[in-house]
DRENPA-6005 format. One record per residue: residue in three letters; x negated, y, z of N, C-alpha, C in turn. Coordinates in steps of 0.2 Angstrom, whole numbers, plus 5000, padded with zeros to 4 digits. Atoms other than C-alpha are relative to their C-alpha. Layout:
N
ALAXYZXYZXYZ...
***
This chain:
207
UNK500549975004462643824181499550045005UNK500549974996461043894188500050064998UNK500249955002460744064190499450035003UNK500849984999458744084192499850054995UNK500349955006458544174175500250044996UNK499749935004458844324165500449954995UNK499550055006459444164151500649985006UNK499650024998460344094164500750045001UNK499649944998461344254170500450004994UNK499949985006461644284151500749955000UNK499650065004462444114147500650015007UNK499350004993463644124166500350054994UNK499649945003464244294159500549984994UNK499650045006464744204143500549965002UNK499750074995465444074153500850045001UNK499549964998466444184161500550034999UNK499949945004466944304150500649964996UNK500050045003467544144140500150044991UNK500249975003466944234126499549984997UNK500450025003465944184110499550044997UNK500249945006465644344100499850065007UNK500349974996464744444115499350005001UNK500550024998463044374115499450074998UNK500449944998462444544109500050045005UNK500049954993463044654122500149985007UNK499950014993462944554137499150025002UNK500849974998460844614139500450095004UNK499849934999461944794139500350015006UNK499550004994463144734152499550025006UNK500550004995461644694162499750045004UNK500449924997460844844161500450035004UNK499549954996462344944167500149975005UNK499950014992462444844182499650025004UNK500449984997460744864186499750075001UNK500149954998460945044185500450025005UNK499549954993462445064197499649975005UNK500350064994461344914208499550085002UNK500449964997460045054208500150065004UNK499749935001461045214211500449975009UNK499950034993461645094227499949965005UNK500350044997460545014235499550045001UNK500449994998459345054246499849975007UNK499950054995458644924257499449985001UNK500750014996457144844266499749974995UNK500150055007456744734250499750054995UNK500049935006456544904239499450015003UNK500649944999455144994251499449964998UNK500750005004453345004241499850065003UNK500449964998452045094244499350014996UNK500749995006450545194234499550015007UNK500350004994449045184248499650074999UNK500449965001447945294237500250054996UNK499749935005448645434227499750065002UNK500149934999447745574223500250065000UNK499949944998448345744228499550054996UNK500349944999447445874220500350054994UNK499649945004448745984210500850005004UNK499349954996450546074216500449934998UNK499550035002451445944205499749944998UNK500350065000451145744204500549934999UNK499450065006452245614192500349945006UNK499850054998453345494201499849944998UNK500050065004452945314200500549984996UNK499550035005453845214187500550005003UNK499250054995454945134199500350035006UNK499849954994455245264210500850015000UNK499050005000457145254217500150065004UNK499849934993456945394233499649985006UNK500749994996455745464245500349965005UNK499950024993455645404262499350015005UNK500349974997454045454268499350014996UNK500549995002452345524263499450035006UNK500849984996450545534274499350014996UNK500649975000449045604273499649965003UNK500450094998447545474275499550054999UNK500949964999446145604273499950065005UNK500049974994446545674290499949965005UNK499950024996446245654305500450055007UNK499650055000447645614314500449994992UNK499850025004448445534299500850054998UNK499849975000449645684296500849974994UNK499350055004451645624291500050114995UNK499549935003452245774278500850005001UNK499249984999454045864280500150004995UNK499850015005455145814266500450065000UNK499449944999456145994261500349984993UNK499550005004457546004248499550064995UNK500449945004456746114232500050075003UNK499749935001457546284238499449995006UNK500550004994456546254255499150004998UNK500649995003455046234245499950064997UNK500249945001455246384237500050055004UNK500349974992455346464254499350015002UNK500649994997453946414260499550024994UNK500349965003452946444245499950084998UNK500049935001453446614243499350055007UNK500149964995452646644260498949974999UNK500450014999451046574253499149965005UNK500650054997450146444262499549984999UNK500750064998448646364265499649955004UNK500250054996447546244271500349914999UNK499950085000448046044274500750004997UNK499450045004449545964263500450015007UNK499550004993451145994276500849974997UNK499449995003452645984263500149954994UNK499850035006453345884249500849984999UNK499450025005454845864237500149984994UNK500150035008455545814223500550054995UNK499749965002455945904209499649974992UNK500250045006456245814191499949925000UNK500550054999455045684188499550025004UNK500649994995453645744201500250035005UNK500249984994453245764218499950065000UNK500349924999452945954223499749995008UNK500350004994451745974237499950105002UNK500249964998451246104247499650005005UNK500349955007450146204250499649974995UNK500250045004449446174235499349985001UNK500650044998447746084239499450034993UNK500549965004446046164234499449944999UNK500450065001445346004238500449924999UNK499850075001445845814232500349995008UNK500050034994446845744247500449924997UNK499750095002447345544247500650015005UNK499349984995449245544251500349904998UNK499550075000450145364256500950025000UNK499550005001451845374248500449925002UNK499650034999453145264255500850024996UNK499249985003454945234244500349954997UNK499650065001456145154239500149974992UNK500049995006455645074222500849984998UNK499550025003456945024210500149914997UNK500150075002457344844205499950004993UNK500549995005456244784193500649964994UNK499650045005457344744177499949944996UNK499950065004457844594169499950024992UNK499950005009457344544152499849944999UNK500350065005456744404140499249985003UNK500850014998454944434146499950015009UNK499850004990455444484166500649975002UNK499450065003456444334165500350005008UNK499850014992456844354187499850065003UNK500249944997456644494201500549935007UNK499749994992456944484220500949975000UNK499049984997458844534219500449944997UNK499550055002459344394207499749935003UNK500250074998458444254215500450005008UNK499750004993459244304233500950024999UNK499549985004460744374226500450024994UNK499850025005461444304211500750044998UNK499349995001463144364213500250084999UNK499949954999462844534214499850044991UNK500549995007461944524195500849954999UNK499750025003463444424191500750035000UNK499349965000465044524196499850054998UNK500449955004464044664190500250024994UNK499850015008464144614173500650004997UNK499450025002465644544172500650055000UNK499749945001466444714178500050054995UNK500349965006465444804165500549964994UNK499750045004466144674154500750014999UNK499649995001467744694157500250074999UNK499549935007467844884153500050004995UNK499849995007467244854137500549964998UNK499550035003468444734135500750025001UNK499649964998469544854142500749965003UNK499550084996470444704153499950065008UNK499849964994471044854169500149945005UNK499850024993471644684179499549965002UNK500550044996469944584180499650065001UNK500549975001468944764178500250025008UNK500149984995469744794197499949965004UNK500250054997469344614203499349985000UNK500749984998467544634199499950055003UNK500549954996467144784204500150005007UNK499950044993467944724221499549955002UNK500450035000466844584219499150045002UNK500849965001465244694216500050035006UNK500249964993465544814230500049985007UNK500050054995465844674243499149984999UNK500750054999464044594239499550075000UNK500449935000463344774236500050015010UNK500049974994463944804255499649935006UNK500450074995463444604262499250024999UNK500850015001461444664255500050075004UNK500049954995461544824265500049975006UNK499950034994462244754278499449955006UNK500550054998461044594280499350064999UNK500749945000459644754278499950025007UNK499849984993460244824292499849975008UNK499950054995460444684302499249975000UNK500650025001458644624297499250055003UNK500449944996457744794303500050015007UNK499649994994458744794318499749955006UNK499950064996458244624324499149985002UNK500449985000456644644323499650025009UNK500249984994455744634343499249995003UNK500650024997454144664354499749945005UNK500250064995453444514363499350015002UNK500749994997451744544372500049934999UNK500550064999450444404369500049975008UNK500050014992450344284381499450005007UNK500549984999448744344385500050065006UNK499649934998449644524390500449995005UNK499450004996450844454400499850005008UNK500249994991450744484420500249945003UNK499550045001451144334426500050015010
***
């Protein structure tokens, strides 16, 4: 059986499960996979990026799909200034002490970015992070993760599955399942950043 689509996934799961009377709660199952999938994973496939965000208040809504910072610059500088990312309690440090002048600082707290010092003028900040994989549904019928990694959307379920079915001896056979494919998508992250090398033009080269 193919698994290219949110129906496809559905029906395996069924498959699986061999189970008739689940067709409501396998969308549920789904979900809960793809919440533990977000809460562990963070991997080269994930980072996006806002180019132009404007900057001109202390506090500033996370994207929709925001999973976790990873970096944020300043684009109405010159040089292109990175900000230090601090923990909230460090922000209130440094705000206590009153800053001003150029954006140097951000964190997170909530739903929103907090900046520092607070900006008197508009600044454009390029946010880098790690979105969140885009959910499956009826109408976002595919993502990334299930077309390269099918099995990770399938043991997934099927362990969710199994608590509700409250089956303890296959509920420890997926989540083994799950956490093996969860660590091969890391891993292959890893190993895809890493591999990555500089070749001078042959134009550059001394010969």
């Amino acid at each position: 059986m193919s698994l290219a689509s949110f129906t496809d996934l559905k029906a395996s799961i069924a498959t699986w499960t061999k189970r008739s009377d689940m067709t409501a709660i396998i969308p549920d199952l789904i979900t809960l996979a793809e919440a533990r999938i977000n809460r562990a994973l963070r991997t080269r496939k994930q980072v996006t990026r806002t180019q132009n965000t404007s900057v001109d208040s202390e506090f500033v809504t996370l994207p929709s799909d925001f999973g976790a910072a990873r970096a944020a610059r300043v684009t109405t500088t010159t040089p292109n200034d990175f900000l230090d990312f601090l923990t909230p309690e460090q922000m209130g440090d440094l705000k206590a002490t009153g800053p001003t002048g150029d954006l140097r600082a951000y964190s997170i707290v909530g739903g929103e970015f907090w900046f520092l010092p607070v900006p008197t003028v508009a600044a454009t900040v390029e946010l880098v992070y790690y979105a969140k994989v885009p959910a499956l549904s009826d109408v976002a019928t595919t993502n990334w993760l299930l077309t390269e990694h099918p099995d990770v959307y399938l043991w997934g379920a099927l362990m969710e599955a199994s608590i509700f079915l409250e089956d303890d001896e296959n509920t420890q056979k997926y989540a083994a399942l799950f956490a093996s494919a969860l660590d091969d998508i890391r891993a292959n992250s890893i190993s895809d950043s890493l591999a990555a090398t500089l070749t001078p033009s042959p134009s550059a080269q001394v010969v």
